[in-house]
Every structure is written in C-alpha cells, then in structure tokens.
GUKE-212956 format. One record per atom (N, C-alpha, C): x, y, z. Coordinates in steps of 0.02 Angstrom, whole numbers, plus 50000, padded with zeros to 5 digits. Layout:
XYZ
...
//
This chain:
430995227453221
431685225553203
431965220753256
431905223153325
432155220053366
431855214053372
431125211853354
430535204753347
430945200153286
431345203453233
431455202653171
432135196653183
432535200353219
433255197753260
433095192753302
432815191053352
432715186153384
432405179353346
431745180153291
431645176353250
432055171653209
432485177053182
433035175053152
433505171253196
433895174053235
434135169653308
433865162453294
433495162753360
433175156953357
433175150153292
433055154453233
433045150253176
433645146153150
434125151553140
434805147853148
435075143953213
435065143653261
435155138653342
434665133053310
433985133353289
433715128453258
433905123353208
434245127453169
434515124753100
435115120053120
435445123853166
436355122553206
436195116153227
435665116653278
435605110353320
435105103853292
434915104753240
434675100153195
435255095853137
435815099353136
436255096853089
436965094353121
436715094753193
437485093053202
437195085653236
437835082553237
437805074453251
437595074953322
437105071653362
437075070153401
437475063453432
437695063853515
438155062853533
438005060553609
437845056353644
437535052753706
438195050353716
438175050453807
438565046053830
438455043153891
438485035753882
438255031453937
438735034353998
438475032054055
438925034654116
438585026754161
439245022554181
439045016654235
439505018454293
439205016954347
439555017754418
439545013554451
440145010654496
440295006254546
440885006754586
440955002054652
441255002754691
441075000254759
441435003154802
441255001354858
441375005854928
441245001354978
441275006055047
441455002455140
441775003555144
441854999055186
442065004255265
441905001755342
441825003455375
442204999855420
442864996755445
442964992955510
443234995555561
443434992055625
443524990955685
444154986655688
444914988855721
445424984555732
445654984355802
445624980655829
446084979355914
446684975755892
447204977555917
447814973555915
448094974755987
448544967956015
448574968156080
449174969156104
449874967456040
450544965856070
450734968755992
450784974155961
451024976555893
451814975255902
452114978055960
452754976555949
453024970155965
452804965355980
452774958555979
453484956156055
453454962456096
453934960756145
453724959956223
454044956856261
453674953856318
453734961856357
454304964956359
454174970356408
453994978856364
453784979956320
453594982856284
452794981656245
452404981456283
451814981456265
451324986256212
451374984756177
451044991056123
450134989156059
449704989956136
449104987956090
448634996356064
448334995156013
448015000855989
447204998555976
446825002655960
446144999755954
445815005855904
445455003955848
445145011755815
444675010755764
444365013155716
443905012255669
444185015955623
444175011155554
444595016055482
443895015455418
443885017255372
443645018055311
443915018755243
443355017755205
443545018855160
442985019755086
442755026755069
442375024655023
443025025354921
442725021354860
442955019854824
442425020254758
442385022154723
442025025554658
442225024654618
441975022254563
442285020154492
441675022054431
441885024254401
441695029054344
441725027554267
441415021154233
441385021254143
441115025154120
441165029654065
440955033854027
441185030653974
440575027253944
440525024553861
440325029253831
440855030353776
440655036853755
440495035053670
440715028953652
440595026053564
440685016653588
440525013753538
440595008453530
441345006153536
441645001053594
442005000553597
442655005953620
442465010753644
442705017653657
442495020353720
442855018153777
442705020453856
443405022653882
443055029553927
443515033353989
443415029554046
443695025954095
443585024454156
444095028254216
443765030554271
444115034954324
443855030854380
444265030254442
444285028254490
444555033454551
444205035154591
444505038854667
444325036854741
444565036154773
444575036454838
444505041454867
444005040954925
443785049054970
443645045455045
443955050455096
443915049255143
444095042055191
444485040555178
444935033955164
445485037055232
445225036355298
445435038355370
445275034955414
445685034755468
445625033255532
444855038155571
444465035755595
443995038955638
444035042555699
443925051955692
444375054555730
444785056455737
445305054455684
445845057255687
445915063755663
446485069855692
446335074955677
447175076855667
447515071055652
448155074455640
448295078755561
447875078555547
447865080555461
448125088055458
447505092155488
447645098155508
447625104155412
447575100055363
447555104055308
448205102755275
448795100255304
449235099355249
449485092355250
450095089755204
449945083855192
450675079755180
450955084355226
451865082755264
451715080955323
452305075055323
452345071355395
451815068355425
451565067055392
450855063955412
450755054655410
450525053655465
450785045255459
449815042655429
449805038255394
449075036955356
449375031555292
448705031755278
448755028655196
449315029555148
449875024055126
450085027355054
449645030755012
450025034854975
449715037254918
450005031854873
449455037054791
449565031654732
450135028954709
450235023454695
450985020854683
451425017054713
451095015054780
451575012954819
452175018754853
452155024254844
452865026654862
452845029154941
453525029754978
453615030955027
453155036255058
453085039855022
452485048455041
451965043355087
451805044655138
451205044055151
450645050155171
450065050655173
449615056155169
449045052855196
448595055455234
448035055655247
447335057555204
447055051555161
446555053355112
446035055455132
445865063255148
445435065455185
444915068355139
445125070355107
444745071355030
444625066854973
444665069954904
444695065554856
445245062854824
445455057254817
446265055554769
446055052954710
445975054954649
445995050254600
446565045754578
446525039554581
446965033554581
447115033654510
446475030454459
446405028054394
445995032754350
446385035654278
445985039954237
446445035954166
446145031454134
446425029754089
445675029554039
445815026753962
445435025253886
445385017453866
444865016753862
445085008253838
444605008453752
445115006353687
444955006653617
444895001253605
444324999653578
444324992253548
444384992053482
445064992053445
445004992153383
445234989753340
445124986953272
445074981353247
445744977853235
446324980853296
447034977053281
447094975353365
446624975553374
446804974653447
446654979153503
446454978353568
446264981853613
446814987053644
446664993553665
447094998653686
446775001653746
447585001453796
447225005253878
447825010253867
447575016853882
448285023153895
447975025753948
448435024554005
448275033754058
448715028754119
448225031654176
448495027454240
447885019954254
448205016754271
447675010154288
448185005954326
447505000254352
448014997754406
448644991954368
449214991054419
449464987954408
449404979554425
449494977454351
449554967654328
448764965254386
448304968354376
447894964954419
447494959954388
447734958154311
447354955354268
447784950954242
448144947154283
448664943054283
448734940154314
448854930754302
448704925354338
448644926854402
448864922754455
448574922654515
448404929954565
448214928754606
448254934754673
449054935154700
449404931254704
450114931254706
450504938154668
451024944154698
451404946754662
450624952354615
450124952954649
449694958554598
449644965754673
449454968954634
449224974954677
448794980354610
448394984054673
447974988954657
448244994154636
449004996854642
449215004354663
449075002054553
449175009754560
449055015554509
449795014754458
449685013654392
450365013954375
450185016954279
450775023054253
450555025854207
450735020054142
450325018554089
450495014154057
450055014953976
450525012653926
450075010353868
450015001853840
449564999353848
449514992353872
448994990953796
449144984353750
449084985553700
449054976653707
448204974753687
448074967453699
447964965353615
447944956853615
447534955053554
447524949553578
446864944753562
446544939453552
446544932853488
447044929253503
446934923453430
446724918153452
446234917753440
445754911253453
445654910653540
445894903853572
446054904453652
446714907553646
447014910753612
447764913453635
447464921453648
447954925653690
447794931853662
448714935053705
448734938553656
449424942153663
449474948753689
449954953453725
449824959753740
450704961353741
450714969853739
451124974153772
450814980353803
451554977453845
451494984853909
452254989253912
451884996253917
452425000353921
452465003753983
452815003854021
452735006854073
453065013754112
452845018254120
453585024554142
453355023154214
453795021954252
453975024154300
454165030954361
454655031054341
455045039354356
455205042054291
455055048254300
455235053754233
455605059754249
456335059554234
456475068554232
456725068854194
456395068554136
456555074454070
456255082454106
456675088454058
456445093254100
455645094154088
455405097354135
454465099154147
454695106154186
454145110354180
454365113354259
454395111154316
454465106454342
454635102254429
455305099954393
455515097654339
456335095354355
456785097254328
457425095754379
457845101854350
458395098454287
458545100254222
458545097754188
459275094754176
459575095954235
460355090454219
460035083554272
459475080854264
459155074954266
458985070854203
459055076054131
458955073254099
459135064654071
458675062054051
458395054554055
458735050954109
458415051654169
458615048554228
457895044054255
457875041954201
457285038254195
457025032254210
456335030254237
456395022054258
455635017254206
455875014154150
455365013254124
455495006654125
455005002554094
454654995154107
454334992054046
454704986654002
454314984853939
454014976653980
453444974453951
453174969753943
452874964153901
452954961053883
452604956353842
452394949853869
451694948953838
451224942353852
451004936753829
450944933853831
450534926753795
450204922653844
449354923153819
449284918253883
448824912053833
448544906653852
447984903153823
447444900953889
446824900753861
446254900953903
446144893853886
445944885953884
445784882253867
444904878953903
444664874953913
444034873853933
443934873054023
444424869654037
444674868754126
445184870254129
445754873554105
446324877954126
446584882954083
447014885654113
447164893254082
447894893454102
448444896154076
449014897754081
449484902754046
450004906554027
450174912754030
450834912754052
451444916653996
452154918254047
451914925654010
452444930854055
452584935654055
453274937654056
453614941254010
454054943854015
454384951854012
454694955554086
454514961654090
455294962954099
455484968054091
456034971854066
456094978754096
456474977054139
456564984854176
457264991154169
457114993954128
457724998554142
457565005954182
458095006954233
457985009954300
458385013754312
458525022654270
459095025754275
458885031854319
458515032254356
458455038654412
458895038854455
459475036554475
460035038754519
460335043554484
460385045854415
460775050554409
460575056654430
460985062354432
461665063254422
462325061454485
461965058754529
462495058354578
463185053254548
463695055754608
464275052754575
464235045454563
463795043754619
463875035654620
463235032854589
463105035954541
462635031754511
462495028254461
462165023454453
462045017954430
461415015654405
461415010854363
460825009754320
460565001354353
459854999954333
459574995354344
459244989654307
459554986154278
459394985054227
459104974254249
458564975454222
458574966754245
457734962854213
457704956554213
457234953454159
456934950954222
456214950454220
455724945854248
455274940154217
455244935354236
454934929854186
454364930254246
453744928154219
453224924754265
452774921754208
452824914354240
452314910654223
451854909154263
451174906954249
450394903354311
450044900754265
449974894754298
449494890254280
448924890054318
448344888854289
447704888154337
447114881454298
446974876854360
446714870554317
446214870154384
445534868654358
444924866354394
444574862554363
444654853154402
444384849354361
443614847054450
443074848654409
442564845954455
442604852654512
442514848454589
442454851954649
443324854754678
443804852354609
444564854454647
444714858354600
445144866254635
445494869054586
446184869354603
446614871254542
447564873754597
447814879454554
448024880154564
448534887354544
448844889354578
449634891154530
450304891654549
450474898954502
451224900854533
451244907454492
452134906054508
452544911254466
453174909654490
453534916454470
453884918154498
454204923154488
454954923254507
455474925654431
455904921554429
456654928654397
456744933654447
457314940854428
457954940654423
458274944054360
458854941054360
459294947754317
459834948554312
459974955654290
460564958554338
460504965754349
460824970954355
460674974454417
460864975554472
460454979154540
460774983854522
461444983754508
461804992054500
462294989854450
462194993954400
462574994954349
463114999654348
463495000654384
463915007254412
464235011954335
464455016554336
464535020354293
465295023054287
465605021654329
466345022754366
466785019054361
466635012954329
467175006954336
467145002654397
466775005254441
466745002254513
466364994854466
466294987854519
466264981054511
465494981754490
464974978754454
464104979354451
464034975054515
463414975454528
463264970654574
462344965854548
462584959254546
462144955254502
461344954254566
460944953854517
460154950754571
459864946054545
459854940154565
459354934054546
458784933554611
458354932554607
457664933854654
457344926354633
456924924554688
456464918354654
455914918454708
455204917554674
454744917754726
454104914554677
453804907654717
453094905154688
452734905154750
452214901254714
451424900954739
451084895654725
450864892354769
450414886154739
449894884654805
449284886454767
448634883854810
448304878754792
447864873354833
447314869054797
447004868854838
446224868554806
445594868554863
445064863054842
444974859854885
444224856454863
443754859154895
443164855354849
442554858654884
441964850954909
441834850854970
441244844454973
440464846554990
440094847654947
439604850254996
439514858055026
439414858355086
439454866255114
440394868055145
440754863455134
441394862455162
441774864255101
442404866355123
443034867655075
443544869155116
444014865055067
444674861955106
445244862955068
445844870855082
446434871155049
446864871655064
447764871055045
448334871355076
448494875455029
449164880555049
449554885155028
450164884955039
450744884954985
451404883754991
451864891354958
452024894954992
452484900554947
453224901854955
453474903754935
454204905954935
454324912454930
454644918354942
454994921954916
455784923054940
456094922954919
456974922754927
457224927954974
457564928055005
457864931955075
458564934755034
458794938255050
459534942755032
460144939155089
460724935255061
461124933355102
461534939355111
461594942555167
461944947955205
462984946155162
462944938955161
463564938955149
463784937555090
463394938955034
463504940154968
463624945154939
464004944954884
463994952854851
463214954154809
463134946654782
462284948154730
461854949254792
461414951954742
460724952554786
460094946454760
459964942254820
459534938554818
458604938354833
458824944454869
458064944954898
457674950754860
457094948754907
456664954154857
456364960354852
456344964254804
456204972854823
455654975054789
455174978154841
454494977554798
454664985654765
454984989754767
455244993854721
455484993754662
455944987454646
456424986154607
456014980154558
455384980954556
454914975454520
455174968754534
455454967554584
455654958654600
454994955054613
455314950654644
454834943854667
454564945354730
453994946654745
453724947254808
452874946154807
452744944454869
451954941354895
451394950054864
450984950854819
450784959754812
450444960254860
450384966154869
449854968054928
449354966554929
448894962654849
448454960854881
448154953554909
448764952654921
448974945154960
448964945155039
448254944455053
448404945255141
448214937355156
448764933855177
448794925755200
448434923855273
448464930655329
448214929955361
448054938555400
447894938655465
447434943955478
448144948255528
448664943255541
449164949255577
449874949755531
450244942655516
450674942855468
450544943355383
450964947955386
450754952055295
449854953055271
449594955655336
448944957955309
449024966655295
448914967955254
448874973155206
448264980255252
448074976655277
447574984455320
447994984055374
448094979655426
448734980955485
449314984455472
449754981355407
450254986855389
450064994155368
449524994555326
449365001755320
448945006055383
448705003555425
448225006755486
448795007855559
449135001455555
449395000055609
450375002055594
450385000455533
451195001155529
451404991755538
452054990855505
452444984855479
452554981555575
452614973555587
452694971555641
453354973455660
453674975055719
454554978555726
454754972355754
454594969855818
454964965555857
455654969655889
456274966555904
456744970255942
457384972655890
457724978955920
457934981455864
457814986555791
458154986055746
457914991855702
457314990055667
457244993155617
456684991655554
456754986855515
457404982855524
457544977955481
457194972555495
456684972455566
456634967255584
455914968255561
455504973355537
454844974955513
454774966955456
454034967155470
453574963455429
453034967555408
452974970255357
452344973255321
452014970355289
451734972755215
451244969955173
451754966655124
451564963355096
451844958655026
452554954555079
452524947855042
452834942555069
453554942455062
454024945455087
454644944255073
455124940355118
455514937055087
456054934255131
455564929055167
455244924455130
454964919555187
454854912955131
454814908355200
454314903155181
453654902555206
452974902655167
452494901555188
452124893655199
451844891755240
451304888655226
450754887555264
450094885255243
449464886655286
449014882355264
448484881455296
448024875955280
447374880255315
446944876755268
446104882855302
445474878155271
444874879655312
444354874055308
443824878055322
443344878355291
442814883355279
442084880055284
441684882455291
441114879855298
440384884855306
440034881755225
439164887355222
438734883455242
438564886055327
437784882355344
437384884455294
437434890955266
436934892755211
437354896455160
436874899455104
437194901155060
437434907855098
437264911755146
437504917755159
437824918355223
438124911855249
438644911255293
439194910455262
439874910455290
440534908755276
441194909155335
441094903755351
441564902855407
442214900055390
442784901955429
443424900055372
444024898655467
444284894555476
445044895755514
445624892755468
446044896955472
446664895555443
447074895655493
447694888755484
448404889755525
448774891655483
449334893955512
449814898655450
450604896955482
451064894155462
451734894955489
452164896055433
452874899655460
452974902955442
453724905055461
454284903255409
455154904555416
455464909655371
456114914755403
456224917455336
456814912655292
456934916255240
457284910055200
458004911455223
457964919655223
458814919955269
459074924955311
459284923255375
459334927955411
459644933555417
459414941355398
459804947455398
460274948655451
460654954155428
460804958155484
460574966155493
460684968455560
460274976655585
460444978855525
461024979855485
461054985555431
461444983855376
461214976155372
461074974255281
461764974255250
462384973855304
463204973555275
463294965555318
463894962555267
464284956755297
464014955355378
463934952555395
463964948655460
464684947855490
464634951355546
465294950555594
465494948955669
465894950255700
465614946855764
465074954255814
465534961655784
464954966655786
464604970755766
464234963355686
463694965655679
463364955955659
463234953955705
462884948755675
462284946655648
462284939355616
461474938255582
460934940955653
460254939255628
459654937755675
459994930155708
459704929255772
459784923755810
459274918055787
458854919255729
458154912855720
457784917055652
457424909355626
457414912255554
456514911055564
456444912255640
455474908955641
454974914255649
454664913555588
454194919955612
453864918455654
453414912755660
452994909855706
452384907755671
451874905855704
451294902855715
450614906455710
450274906455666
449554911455670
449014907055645
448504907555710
447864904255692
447204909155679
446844910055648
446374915655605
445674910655620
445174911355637
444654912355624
444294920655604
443844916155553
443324923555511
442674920455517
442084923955528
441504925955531
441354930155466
440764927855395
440614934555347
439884932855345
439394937855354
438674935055329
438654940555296
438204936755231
437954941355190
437084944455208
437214949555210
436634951955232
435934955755194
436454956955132
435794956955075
436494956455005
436234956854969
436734956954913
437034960754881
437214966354943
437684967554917
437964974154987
437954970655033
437954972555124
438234965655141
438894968055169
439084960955220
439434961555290
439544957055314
439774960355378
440384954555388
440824956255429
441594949655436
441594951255512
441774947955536
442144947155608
442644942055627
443224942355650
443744939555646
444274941955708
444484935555715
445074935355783
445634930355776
446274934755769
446984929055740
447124929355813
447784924855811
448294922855880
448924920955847
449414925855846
450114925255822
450594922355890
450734915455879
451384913055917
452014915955901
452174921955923
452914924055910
453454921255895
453874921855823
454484916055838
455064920555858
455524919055874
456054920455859
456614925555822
456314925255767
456644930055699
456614937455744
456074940355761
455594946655794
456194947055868
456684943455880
457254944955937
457854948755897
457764945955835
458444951155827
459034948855816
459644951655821
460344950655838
460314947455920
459754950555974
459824947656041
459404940256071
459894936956100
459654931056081
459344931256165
459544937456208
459214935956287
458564941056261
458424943056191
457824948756214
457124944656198
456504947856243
456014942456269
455444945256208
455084936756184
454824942356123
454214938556148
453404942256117
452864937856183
452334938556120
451854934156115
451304934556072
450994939056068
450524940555991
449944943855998
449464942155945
448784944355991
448314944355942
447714948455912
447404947855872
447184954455846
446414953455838
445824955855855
445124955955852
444904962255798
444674961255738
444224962255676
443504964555645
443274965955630
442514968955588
442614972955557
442294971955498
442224975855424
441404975455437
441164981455398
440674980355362
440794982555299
440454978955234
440864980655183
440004982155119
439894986855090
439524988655027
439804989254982
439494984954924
439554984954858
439064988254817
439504990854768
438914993854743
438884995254620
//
C-alpha cells in the first residue's frame, strides 16, 4: 500500500510538471568597483587655518537585469561598502554619522557599510510604447552631462518612438504624507510631486530635445506659515558632431512660485537661468576643448529668488558634473565635505555648480590607445555676491567682499590596463580668490592643492 502511494505521488508531480508552462529567466550583471587615494592640503582654503586630510575611500556597485519575457525586464542596482578605509565611526547605527549621502540626495547622511539598494524598477516594452515604474536614476538619459545625476528617484516614466522623434512622460513623487504608518495623518497631501513631458529628435549628426517639468511642492504643511511650490522648468540641448568636432549645449530656464503663502502674506516669485556649452576637436592622438557655463546667483537684495536650489528642481551644474578635481568635484564634496573659506557655510562650495560663472579649456593627448593624458585650466566668478545669512545687505550684515572663486589647474594621468582595469592619477592647484574671504575683507585666504588615484573595474 505504502509502494502503491508513492507510485502514485510521483506520477501526478510527473503529470504537474509536464503541463505547466515552463518559465526561464535570463539574469545579466554589471557594474563596477573602484578603489582611491585623496591628499588635500589647504580644505579650508585659509592662510592661518590650515586643514589638510589624506585617506583611501571605495566603492563597490552591482547592477542586476532579470529578463524575465520578451521585452519584459526587472533591473536592481546597490551599492556595498562604499567607505572611507578604516574608518570606524559607524559603530552599527546610522545617526550622526558624517559619510556618503544616502539615496536621493537628502540631507541624512550615513555610512554605506553594508548593502543600499539605490534602483529596483520594470522596464515594458509594449506595443504603445515603452514603460519604467519603481525607483531609477534621475534624467540621466537626458541631453547633456550638465544638470543630470545618479541619485535614485520614484517614478512612472512612459516613452514612445515616431520615426527619429520619440516622445515620453514622467511622473514623479517626491515627498509623500498621505497617512502610512510613519505619517501622521493631519499631513494629509502635503505632497511634493513632479510632471514631465518630452520630445526629442535624433537626426544623422545631431540630436536635440526640450523638456518640460512641472513641479508642485506642498510638504510644508501643516505649519502656520506654509506654503506651496509651485513652478515650470523648460530645458532644451542640442548636440551636433560634424567630422573630428563635436558641441553641445543644454539650458536650463525656472520660473514660477518659491512660496505660495497660504495666509494672504505677499508670494514670493523664482526665475533661475543656467546653460552649458562645450566643443572639442579631435587631431590625431590630440584633443582640444573649451567650456562655458552659467548658473544664476540669488541677489540678497531682492524679494524673487534668482538663484539656484538643487532641492527645489532649479537650474544647477548635477553632480555628475565634476569640471575639475577641487572646485565642484563630486568625490571631494562627498569624502572631504563642501570648500568653507572664512565665515559661515554660506561661503561652502560643494558638488553641482551654483551661483557661478564657469570657464575652462583642456588638451589631451593618446601616445597610445591606452594612455590618456588631459590638463585643464578652470576659472571661475560667482554671478552674485551673498550675504552670511541670505537677508538684505546692510551696513551689519554685508555682501561678500569679491565675487572670485579663483584659478584651478588639473592635470590627469589614466592607463588602461586591460579592458576593463584602469588606473588615474592626478594633481590640481587651486589659486584662491577672494569670494572664500567672506564679509572680511582683512581675512587671509591661501591656496590649495589636491593629489589623486583611482583604480577603477568594470565589469
């Protein structure tokens, strides 16, 4: 009887697993890994305040397709172990801890000592058009390197293709407190969401694209004084490569509502403006480009707001815009912290380009195909000079004394060492301007410069 039962068993699991659809799923992996070394000599950029640091950071990065049908993929992305070397301030929890932003850009910072998953979104290819839902990165698939970044943003992003045209929307949430269990529910819709729409055309030697994004921004409530955010972004980029020259420009152009007050109190208006324009030739083992940018400064003595807030989706340089290796390079601000100079935080320079004029020129050169040698000069004004705490200018509280950031010369060193192993070495020299004194026009502000290596795997 008991020989009788197992037979049987068996027979049906046989039958089961013969009739049901079989079901495979591809799995592709990539990413990367990277290993460097930073010396910096003068961080606070002051003659009697000397502040150099020296250390080794990381970072490994994993990315995950799971094709699971035709036209039908999960992709996940995480970061692990993404630290300073040695460092042991972590301790197990993940308050007060100075390190890496976390996902999003937001103020939290944390020490990625473990695993973070960044990106877990779906991409549908289906016959009305392509579909992404979950988290993925933000606009990195949008004209220039100008105004893009990596961080993580929740979205349903909804493409189509007509001929060289192809069209999209984006939806974006932001902040959410409708109630959940974490919020408490007289937040209800205090919400910060983000519409988008696209058009771009691809043609044979150029490509171009505006964007128009739409922010409404109601998370100040319930406080008394709060206010809504309401305001339009246009961006257009062009990109044209005829032969050994290419150029591309990008523009970014905010206009709207900073505070919509709710009280009868006055609104207060924001127009923002910030482009981009590169061109490079190429001769031979040589290549030769200049760089021109803008982003708009906030006049202290206006009621609008002019300048730009990389919170508030304005006009600004994205993080992953590093122009050079000490001003607005994107691993110094995150390893090292924003440049201070004298005075408060107002006088910080971090990652993404605000309140400046850029420009730079750089000349490169492959003895072989797996050299790459590059120096860039970089100078550099803001467009307008603050004050310590961002009210009217008075006689006690005045502008900054100078609008100069200064002077930075960059040489880089990269050999490729197999294909897909490389190594960089690099040493800037920042001429201090001015701006980095402050409100004090006797305080002494003194150069610095910063020595470099990555090793970097792809994989």
């Amino acid at each position: 009887m008991e020989r009788k039962f197992w037979v049987v068993l068996i027979v049906a699991f046989s039958i089961l697993a013969l009739s049901t659809t079989a079901s495979a799923v591809d799995v592709k992996f990539s990413g990367s890994y990277y290993a460097a070394g930073m010396y910096e000599d003068n961080h606070g950029l002051l003659e009697n305040d000397q502040q150099s640091t020296a250390f080794y950071f990381q970072r490994l990065r994993v990315q995950t397709v799971f094709e699971i049908d035709k036209g039908l993929t999960l992709t996940t992305r995480f970061d692990a172990l993404e630290k300073v070397w040695g460092d042991t301030n972590w301790n197990g929890t993940r308050s007060n801890v100075s390190g890496r932003p976390h996902t999003g850009g937001s103020s939290k910072t944390l020490e990625q000592e473990n695993i973070e998953f960044e990106n877990a979104y779906l991409t549908y290819q289906s016959p009305i058009g392509t579909f992404l839902v979950g988290y993925l990165p933000h606009d990195t698939q949008w004209g220039t390197i100008w105004g893009t970044s990596e961080r993580a943003e929740s979205m349903i992003w909804w493409r189509y293709p007509i001929g060289k045209f192809s069209v999209g929307i984006k939806i974006i949430k932001g902040t959410e407190k409708s109630k959940t269990a974490f919020n408490d529910p007289s937040y209800e819709d205090a919400d910060k969401n983000v519409y988008s729409g696209t058009i771009r055309y691809k043609g044979d030697d150029f490509e171009t694209g505006l964007k128009w994004t739409y922010l409404d921004k109601k998370d100040t409530k319930p406080a008394p004084t709060s206010f809504k955010v309401q305001n339009h972004l246009v961006t257009p980029y062009f990109l044209w490569r005829a032969g050994n020259f290419k150029l591309e420009t990008e523009l970014e152009y905010l206009f709207g509502d900073a505070q919509d007050f709710e009280d009868g109190r006055k609104d207060t208006d924001i127009k923002t403006l910030s482009w981009y324009v590169n061109a490079e030739m190429t001769e031979g083992p040589f290549y030769f480009g200049a760089t021109a940018a803008y982003s708009s400064g906030d006049d202290p003595d206006t009621s609008k707001v002019e300048g730009a807030s990389v919170g508030m989706y304005s006009c600004w340089g994205g993080l992953d815009y590093d122009p050079a290796l000490i001003l607005w390079n994107e691993d110094r601000n995150v390893w090292i912290g924003p440049l201070q100079g004298n005075g408060s935080a107002k006088t910080a320079v971090g990652s993404g380009v605000i309140n400046a004029y850029l420009f730079l020129g750089y000349v490169g050169y492959h003895p072989t195909s797996d050299w790459d040698l590059k120096a860039t000069l970089l100078y550099a004004t803001a467009d307008e000079k603050p004050t310590l705490d961002g009210k009217p200018s008075s006689l006690s509280n005045p502008k900054f004394v100078d609008d100069e950031y200064g002077y930075e010369f960059d040489i880089t060193a990269t050999y490729k060492i197999t294909n897909n192993l490389s190594y960089m070495a690099g040493a800037g020299y920042l001429w201090t301007g001015d701006y980095f004194k402050g409100t004090d026009k006797h305080a002494e502000v003194d150069d610095d410069y910063m020595l470099t290596h990555k090793l970097t795997l792809t994989f």
